[in-house]
N, C-alpha and C positions, 0 to 999 in steps of 0.2 A: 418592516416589510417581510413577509413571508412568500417562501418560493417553495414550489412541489417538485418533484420524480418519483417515478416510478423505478423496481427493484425487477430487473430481467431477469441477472443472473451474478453467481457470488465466485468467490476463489479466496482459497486458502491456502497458506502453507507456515508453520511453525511448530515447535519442536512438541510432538506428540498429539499436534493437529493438522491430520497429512490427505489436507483434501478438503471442501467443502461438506460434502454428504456424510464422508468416515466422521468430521469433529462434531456433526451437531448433538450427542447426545452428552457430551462433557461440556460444550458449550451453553446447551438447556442447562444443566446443573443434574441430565437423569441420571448420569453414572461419573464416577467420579475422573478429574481429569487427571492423565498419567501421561508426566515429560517426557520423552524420548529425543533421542538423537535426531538432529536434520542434519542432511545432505542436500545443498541444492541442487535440483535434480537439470540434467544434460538438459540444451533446449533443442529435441528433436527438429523443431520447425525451422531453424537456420539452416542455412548451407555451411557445409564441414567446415571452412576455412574462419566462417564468421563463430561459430560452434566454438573453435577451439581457443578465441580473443577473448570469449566473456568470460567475466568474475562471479562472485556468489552471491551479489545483488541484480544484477542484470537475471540472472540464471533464476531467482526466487521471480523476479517481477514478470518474467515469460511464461514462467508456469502458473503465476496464478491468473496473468490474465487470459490466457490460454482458455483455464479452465473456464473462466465470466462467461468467456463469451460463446465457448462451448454448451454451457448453460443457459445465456438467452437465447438462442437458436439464427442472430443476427449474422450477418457477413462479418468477419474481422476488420475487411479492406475497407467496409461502408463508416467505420466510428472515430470520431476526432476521439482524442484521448488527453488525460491528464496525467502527469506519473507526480508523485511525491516521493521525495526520500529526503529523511534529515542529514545521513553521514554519503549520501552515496556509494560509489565505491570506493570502499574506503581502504582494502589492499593493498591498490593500483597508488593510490596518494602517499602509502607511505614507501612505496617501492621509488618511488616519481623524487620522494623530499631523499632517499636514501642515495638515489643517482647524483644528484646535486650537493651531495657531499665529497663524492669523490676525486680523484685529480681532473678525471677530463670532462665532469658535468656531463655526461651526455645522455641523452633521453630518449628512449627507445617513440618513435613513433607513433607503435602499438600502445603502447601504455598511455600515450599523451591524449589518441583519440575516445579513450576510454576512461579519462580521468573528468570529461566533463560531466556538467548534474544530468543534460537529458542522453547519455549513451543507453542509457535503458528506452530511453524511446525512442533514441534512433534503431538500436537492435530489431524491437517490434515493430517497429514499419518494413524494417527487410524481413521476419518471420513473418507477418500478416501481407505482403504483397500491399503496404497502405501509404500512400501520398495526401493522407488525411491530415487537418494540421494536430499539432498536439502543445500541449504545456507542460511545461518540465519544474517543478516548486521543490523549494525547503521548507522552512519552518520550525526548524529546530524540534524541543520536543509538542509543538504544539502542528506539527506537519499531516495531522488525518484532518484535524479540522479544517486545516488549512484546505486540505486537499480538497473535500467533503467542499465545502464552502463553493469553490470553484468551479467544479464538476458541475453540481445541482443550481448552480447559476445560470452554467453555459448552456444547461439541457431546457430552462425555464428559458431563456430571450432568445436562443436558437429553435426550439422545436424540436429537436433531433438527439439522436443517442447517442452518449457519451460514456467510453470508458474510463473509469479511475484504479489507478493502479498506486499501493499504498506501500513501500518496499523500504526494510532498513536491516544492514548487518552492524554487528558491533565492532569497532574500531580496533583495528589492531598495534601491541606497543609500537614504538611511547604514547600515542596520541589515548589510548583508554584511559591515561592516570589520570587523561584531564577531562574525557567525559566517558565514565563506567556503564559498562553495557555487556551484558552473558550469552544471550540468545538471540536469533534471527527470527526473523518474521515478515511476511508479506501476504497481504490481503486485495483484492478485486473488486468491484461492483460494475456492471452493467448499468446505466441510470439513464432512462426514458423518459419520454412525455407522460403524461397521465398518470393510467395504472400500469402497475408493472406484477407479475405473476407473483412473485416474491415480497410484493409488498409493496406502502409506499411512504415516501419521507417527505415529512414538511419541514424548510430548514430556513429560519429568523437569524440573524443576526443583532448579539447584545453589547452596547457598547460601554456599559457597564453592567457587572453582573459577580454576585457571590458564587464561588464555586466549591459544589461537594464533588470529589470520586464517585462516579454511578458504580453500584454496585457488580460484584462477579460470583461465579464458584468458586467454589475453594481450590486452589492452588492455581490459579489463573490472575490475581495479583502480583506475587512476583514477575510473572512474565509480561504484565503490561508497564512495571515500573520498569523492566531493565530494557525496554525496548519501545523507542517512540511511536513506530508505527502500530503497535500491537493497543495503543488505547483506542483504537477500533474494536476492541474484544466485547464492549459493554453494549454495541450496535448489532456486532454478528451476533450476540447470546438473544437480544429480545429478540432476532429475524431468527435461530433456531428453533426458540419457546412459540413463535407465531403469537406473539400476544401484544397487546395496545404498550405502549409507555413514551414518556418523554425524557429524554434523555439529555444533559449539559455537557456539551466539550469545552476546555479551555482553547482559548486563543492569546496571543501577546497583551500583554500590560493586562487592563479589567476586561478585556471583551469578554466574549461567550460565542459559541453558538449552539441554540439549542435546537434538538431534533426530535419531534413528534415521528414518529414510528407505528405505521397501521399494517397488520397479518394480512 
């Protein structure tokens, strides 16, 4: 079975692609792409108090959806939502296992409300003013598909616009010895009925299926192997390029899912 969406609006943020509009010419492959430092950036749209709880996955997943939906020209308030992240936040967890070493175990609150998978969506429902429902996923490193999958599901039997927001920072010691990660990364889609401005996705689910790496630029490989969420990088390059292709994510055990991509 094949389901459609439509492409509103996009968001990006990773290290030396600081923005939707600024990455798409390294992303096309027109100029070559160049890593820089990220910072994830303060999220203006909370209030101070909630501003100063978030960590640097909440903080990437605010801005880029931010951006999405700045981009489709949609209400933020009007869009049920999906968030993916493989490690969450994952500072907070080793701050949370470091408490729990000490004499009196005790665990700050703050930290506890922020250690669960969807506090990135609960943050955007107090920045977007939304009592919209939302889904909070893992998936390990197979979490855009994951994501992707679910989104363009809910926008196919509900009708209606749905944000995916696709967010993962790299783990900090001990926990990286035991799954290695360099850079941060978070990505956005806007995904509507029909056509969407930006494009649109037809997305099958395979439940068995051989899988190659879809192609990238050069130097855009490392940064999709060292970060789960970033193998959405071979989806934003065709929507930079504006050109036809179809495209295979993996999924857990043999699945697939593959995605047809129209300019």
């Amino acid at each position: 079975m094949t389901v459609r969406a439509g492409i509103a609006g996009v968001g990006l943020l990773g290290p030396g692609l600081a923005g939707w509009t600024a990455s798409l010419p390294a992303l096309a492959g027109t100029v070559p792409y160049e890593p820089a430092p990220l910072v994830p950036p303060v999220p203006a749209l909370l209030p101070a108090t909630e501003r100063r709880r978030t960590g640097p996955s909440v903080r990437l997943a605010i801005a880029v959806a931010a951006e999405a939906v700045q981009e489709s020209g949609l209400a933020p308030e009007s869009l049920d939502s999906v968030f993916a992240s493989s490690n969450g936040e994952a500072q907070v967890i080793v701050s949370i296992l470091d408490a729990l070493h000490a004499p009196d175990g005790a665990i700050s609150p703050t930290q506890f409300h922020n250690s669960v998978h969807n506090a990135a969506a609960g943050y955007w429902g107090i920045a977007a003013g939304s009592g919209r429902p939302s889904v909070s996923l893992g998936g390990h490193d197979f979490v855009f598909a994951t994501g992707l999958m679910q989104a363009v599901a809910q926008v196919a039997v509900q009708k209606a616009p749905v944000l995916l927001v696709v967010h993962d920072v790299p783990l900090p010691p001990p926990l990286t010895a035991l799954r290695p990660g360099e850079e941060s990364f978070a990505m956005a889609l806007v995904l509507v009925p029909g056509d969407g401005a930006l494009g649109g996705l037809s997305v099958a689910y395979r439940a068995e299926a051989t899988m190659a790496e879809p192609p990238l630029p050069a130097g855009l490989d490392a940064l999709r192997a060292g970060n789960p969420a970033a193998r959405a990088l071979p989806l934003l390059g065709v929507l930079a390029g504006r050109q036809a292709a179809t495209l295979r994510f993996a999924l857990p055990e043999t699945a697939a899912l593959d995605v047809a991509i129209s300019p």
